[in-house]
C-alpha positions in Angstrom: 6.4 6.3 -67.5 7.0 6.1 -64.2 4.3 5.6 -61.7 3.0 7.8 -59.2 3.9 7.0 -55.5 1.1 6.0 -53.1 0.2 8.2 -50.5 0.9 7.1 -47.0 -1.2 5.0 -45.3 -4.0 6.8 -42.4 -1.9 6.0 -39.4 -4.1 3.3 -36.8 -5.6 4.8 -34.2 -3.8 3.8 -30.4 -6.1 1.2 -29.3 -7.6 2.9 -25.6 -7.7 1.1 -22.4 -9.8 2.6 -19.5 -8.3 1.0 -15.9 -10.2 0.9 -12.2 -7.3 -0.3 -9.3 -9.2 -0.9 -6.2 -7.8 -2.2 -2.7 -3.9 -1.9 -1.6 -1.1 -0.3 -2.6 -0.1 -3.9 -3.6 -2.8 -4.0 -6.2 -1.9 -0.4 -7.4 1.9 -1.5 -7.9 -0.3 -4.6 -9.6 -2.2 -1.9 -11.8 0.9 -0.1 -12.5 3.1 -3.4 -14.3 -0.2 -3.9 -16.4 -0.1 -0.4 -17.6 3.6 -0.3 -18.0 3.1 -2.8 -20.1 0.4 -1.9 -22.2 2.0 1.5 -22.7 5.1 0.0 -24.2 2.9 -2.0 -26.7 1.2 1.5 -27.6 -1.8 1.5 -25.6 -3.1 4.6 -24.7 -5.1 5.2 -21.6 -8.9 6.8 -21.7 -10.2 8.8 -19.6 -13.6 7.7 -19.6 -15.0 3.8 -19.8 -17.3 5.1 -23.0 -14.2 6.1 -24.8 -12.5 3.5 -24.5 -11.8 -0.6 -26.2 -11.7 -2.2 -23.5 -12.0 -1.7 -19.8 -9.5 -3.3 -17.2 -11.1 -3.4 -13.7 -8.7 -4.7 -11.0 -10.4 -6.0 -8.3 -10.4 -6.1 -4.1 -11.8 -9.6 -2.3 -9.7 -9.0 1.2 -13.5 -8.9 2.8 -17.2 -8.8 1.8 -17.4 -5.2 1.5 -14.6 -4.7 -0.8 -16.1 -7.6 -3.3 -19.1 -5.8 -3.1 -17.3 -2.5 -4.0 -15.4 -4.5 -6.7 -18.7 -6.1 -8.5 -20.0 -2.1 -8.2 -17.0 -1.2 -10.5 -17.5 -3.9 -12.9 -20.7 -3.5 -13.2 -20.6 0.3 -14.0 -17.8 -0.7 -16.3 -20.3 -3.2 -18.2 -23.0 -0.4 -18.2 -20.7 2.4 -19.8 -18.7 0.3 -21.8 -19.9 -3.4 -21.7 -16.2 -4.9 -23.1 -14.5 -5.3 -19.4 -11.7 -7.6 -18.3 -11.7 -8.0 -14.5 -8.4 -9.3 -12.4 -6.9 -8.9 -8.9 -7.6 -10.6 -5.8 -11.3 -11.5 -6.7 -10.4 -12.5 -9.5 -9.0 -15.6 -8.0 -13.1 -16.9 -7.3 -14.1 -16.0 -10.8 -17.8 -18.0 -10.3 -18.9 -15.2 -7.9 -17.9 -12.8 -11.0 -19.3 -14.7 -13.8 -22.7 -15.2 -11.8 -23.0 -11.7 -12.0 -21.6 -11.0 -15.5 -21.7 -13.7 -17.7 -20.2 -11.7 -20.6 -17.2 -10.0 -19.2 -14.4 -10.4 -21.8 -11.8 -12.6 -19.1 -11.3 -13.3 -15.1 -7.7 -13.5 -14.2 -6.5 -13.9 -10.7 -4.3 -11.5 -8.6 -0.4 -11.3 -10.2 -1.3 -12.5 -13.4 -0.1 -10.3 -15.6 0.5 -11.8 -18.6 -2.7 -13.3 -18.6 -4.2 -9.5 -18.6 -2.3 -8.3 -21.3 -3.2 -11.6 -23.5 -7.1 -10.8 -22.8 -6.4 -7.3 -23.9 -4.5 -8.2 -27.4 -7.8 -10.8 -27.7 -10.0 -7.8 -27.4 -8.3 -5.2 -29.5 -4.6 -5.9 -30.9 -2.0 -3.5 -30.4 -1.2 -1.1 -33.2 2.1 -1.9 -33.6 5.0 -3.3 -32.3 6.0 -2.6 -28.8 8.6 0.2 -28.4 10.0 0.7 -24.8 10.4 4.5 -25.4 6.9 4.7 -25.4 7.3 4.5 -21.6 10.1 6.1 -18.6 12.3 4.4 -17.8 10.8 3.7 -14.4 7.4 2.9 -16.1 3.6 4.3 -15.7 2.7 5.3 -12.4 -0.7 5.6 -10.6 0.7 7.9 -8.1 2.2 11.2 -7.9 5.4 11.5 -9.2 7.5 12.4 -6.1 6.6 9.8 -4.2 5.9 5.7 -5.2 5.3 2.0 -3.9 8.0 0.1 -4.1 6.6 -4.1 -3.7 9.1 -6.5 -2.7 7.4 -9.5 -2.4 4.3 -11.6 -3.3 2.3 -13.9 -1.6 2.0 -14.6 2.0 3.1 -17.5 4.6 1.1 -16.8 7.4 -2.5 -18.3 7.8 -4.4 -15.4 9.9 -7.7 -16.6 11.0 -9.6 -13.3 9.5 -7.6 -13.3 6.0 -7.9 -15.0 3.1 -5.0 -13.4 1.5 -3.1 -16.2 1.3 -5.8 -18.1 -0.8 -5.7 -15.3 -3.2 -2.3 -14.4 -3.7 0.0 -17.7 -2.8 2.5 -18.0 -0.4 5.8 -15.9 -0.3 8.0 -15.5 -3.4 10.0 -12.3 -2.7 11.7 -10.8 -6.0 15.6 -10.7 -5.6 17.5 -7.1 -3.6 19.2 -7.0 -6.8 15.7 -6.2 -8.9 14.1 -3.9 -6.0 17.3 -2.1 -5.8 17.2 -1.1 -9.8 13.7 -0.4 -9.7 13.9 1.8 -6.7 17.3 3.3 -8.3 15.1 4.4 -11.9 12.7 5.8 -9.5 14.6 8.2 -7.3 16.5 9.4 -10.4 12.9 10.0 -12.4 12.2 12.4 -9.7 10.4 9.9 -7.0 11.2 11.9 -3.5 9.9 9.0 -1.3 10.0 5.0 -2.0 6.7 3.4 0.4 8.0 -0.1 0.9 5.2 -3.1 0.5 4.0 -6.4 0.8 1.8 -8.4 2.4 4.5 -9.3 4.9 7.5 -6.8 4.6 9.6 -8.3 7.8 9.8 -11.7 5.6 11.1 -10.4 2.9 13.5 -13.1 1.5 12.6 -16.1 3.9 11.6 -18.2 0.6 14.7 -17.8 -1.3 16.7 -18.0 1.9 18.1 -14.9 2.0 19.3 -15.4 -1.6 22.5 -12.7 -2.9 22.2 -10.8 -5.5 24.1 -8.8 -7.7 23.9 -5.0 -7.3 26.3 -2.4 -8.4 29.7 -4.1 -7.5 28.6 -6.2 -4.8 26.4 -8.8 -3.9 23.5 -7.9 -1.8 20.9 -10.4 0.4 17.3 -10.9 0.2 16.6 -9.9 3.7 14.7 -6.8 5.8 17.9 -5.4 7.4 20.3 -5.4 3.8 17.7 -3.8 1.7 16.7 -1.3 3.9 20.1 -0.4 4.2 20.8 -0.3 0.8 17.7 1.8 -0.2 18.5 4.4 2.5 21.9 4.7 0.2 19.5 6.0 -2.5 18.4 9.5 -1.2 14.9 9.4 -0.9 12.4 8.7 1.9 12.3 5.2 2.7 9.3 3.9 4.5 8.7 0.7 5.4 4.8 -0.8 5.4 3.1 -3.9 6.8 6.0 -4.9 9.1 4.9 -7.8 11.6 6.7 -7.7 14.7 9.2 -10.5 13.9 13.0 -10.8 16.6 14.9 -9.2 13.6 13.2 -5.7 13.4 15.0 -4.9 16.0 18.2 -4.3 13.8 16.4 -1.9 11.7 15.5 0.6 14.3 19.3 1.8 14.4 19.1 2.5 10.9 16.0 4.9 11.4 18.2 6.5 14.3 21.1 7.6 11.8 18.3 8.9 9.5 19.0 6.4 6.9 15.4 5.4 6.6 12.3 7.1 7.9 11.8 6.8 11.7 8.4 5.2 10.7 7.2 1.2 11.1 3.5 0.3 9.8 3.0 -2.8 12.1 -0.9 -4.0 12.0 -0.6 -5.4 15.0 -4.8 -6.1 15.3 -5.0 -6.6 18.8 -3.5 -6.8 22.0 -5.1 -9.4 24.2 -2.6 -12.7 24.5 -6.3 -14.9 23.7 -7.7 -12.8 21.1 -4.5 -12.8 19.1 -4.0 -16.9 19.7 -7.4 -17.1 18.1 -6.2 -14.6 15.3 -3.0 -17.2 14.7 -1.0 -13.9 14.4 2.5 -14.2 13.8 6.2 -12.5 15.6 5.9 -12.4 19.2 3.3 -9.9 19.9 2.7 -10.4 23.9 6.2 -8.8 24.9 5.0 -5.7 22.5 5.3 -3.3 24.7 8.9 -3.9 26.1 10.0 -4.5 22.1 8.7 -0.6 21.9 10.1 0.9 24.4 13.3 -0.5 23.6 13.0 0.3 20.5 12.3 4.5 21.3 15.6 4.1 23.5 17.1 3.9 20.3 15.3 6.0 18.2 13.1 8.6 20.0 11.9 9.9 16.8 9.9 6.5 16.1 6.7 7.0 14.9 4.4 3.8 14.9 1.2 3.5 12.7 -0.8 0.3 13.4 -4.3 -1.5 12.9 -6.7 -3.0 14.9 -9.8 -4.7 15.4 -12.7 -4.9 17.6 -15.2 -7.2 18.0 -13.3 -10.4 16.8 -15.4 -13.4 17.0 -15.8 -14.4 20.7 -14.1 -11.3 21.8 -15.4 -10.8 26.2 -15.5 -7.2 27.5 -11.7 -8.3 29.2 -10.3 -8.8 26.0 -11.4 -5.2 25.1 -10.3 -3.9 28.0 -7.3 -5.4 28.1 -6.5 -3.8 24.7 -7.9 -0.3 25.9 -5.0 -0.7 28.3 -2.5 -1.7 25.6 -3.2 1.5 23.6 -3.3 3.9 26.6 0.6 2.3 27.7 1.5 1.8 24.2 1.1 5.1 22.7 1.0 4.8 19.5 1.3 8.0 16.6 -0.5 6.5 14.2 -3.6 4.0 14.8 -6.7 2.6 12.8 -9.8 0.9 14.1 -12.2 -1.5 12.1 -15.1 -4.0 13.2 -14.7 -7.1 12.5 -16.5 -8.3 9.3 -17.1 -12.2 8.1 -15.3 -12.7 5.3 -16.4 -15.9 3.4 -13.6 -18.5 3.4 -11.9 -17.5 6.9 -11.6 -19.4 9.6 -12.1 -16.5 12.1 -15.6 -17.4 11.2 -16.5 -20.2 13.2 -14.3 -19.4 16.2 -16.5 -18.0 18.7 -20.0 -16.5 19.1 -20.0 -13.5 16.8 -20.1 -10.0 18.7 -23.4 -8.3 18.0 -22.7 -5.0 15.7 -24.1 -2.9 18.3 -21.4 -4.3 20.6 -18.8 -3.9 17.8 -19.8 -0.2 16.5 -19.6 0.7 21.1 -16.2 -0.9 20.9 -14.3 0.8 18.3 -16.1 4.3 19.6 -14.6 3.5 23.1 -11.2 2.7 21.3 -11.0 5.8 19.0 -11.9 7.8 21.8 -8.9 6.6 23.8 -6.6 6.7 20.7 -7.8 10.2 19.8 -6.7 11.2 23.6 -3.0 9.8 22.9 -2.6 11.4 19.7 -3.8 14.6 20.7 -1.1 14.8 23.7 1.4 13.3 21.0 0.6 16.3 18.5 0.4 18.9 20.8 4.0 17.9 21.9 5.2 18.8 18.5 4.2 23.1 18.8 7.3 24.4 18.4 9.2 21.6 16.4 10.7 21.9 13.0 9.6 19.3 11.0 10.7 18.1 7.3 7.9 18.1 5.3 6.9 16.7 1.4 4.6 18.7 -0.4 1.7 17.2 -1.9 -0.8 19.7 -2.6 0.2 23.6 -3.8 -1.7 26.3 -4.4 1.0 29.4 -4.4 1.9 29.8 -0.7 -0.7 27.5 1.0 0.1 23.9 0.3 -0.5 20.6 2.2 2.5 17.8 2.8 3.3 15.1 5.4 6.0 14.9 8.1 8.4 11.7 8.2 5.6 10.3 10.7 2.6 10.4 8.1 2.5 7.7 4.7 -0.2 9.2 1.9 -4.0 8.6 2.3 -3.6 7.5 5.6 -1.8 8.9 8.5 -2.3 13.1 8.7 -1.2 16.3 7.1 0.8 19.1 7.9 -0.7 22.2 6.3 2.0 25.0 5.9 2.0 28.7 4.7 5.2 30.1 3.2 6.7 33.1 1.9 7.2 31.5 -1.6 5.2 29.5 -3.6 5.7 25.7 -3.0 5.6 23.4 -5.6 4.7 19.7 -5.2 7.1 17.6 -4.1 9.1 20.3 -2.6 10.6 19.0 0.8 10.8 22.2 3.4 11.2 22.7 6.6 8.2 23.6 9.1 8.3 25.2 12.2 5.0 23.6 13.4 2.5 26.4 15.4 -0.8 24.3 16.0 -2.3 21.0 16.3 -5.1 18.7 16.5 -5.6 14.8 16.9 -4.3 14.3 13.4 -3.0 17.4 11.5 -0.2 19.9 12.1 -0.4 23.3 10.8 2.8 25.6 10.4 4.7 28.1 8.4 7.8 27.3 5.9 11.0 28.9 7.5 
């Protein structure tokens, strides 16, 4: 007699993770290797925290009003859910955290990766065994999928007064050319129109290793700013290069932007401008010949667009020093330029370093400074009737759709908003003959 066979076993349910990324793009590209990850093991991601196993909130602590942003996440997270891992940079002061919410599941620190995955298989194990064709090839992605952040490097050297980065996130340890150059090379052929390069210090790329070679197609390639922006502009995409402090060896990228190999586009926070202010900031590269470096530097590239960061109101900062960077921005003429107030952030040494400027003081500052930024950029846009402009598509809706030119990185810089004859289609990279302007967008039609 032979015995009847058993039916198949219910197949188990995916386990669901629900995810929050707050802060940089470096903590998104963070959020994105967790994911990846997770996905390959057979996790699923939830929509919502109340559908969900477990919640992974990845947290901001650059300054007081991010932590306060990222213990507003967790604690929503604990509310709708109540099993919640929490990681990223405040994550690295996990008292503060565990004060607050003494029953959160885990605290792991900025980077640690492995550590977030082992708190998730503690919570609720994976399915099954990981299969990597549960994922692309170039792995999950926060961000649209024609454009990406590409991070080079972790980890900081420098010891700015204000930041406490460095505390956070360790010193430098940039990943070899070799590795970026794959990653970036899976991207661009999944479809990835523009690679945004990051990290907290993208000029010093490769200073840890020494400049290290490594292997890449059929030749060896070095860990440096120059080599691998040359190599990625090989790749076919838009290349554009974030946090880039002003270091002697720029200089040898700006030809490359010339020759359209990489976008005529340098993210630089420079933070200020007077000679004192930025001694008392400890701010590294040779800031107080700037000017001269920029100049120079639109010699050789006219097209240069320049996005930057300041702030007002740093601690002991006189009505000169102000002025003197009111001048700076006037002569400097910058595309591209953000203003913030100073804020105290626990742990920095900016904080004891002069008589703190009184928020009424700070709020008149930046509103002087905007107003004088908002002047340059108008006569910059306004310059650019007329122009035909490459633009990416990031927004469609049939023939009205919203992009950016070479000069403008997503979520921050402006948008040019285009009409066509045809429907455009995100990602889509036309060209605009640009008819109007204001301080920050460009409007045009798609010829």
């Amino acid at each position: 007699m032979t015995a009847s066979p058993l039916p198949p076993a219910p197949a188990k349910a995916a386990p669901k993770i629900s995810f929050v990324s707050l802060g940089c793009p470096k903590a998104l590209v963070d959020s994105e290797r967790i994911l990846t990850h997770l996905r390959a093991e057979g996790y699923e991601l939830a929509r919502r925290h109340d559908g969900a196993d477990v919640v992974i909130v990845n947290t901001c602590g650059f300054l007081d009003s991010a932590k306060a942003e990222s213990l507003s996440a967790i604690g929503e997270a604990m509310a709708e859910n109540g099993r919640v891992i929490v990681t990223g940079c405040m994550g690295a002061q996990p008292d503060e955290i565990r004060e607050k919410y003494p029953n959160l599941l885990a605290v792991t620190g900025p980077q640690a990766y492995e550590s977030v995955v082992a708190a998730v298989h503690a919570a609720v194990p994976p399915a099954h065994d990981p299969f990597l064709d549960l994922v692309p090839p170039q792995g999950v992605k926060l961000t649209p999928r024609h454009y990406a952040y590409l991070k080079i490097s972790e980890g900081c050297n420098n010891r700015c007064t204000f930041c406490i980065i460095p505390s956070l996130r360790g010193d430098l340890v940039s990943r070899p050319a070799g590795d970026v150059l794959r990653e970036a090379e899976k991207l661009v052929k999944a479809g990835v129109k523009e690679l945004l390069v990051v990290s907290q210090d993208t000029s010093a790329y490769g200073v840890d290793i020494r400049y290290a070679e490594s292997p890449w197609r059929d030749r060896a390639v070095r860990a440096k700013f120059y080599d691998l922006a040359a190599e990625l502009g090989e790749l076919g995409a838009w290349v554009r290069m974030h946090y880039v402090y002003p270091y002697p060896h720029v200089d040898e990228v700006i030809p490359l932007m010339a020759e359209g190999k990489i976008l005529p586009y340098l993210d630089m926070p420079l933070q200020h401008a007077s000679p004192s202010v930025l001694k008392r900031m400890r701010r590294p590269g040779n800031q107080e010949r700037q000017l001269e470096r920029i100049r120079r530097w639109r010699e050789i590239c006219p097209d240069l667009a320049i996005r930057s960061t300041f702030i007002v109101g740093f601690p002991g900062e006189t009505e000169a020093e102000f002025e003197e960077l009111l001048t700076w921005i006037r002569e400097a003429k910058l595309e591209r330029v953000g203003c913030f107030e100073f804020e105290p952030v626990a742990g920095a040494v900016a904080n004891g370093l002069g008589d703190l400027v009184p928020p009424e003081v700070k709020a008149e500052r930046k509103r002087r400074f905007m107003e004088a930024q908002q002047a340059v950029s108008a006569r910059l846009q306004k310059a650019r009737i007329g122009k035909r402009l490459p633009v990416i598509i990031d927004a469609a809706d049939g023939t009205v759709a919203k992009g950016r030119s070479k000069y403008d990185a997503p979520e921050i810089d402006g948008n040019v908003h285009v009409t066509a004859r045809r429907p455009l289609r995100v990602g889509d990279i036309v060209t605009v003959k640009i008819e109007r302007a204001d301080a920050y967008d460009l409007y045009g039609s798609a010829v």
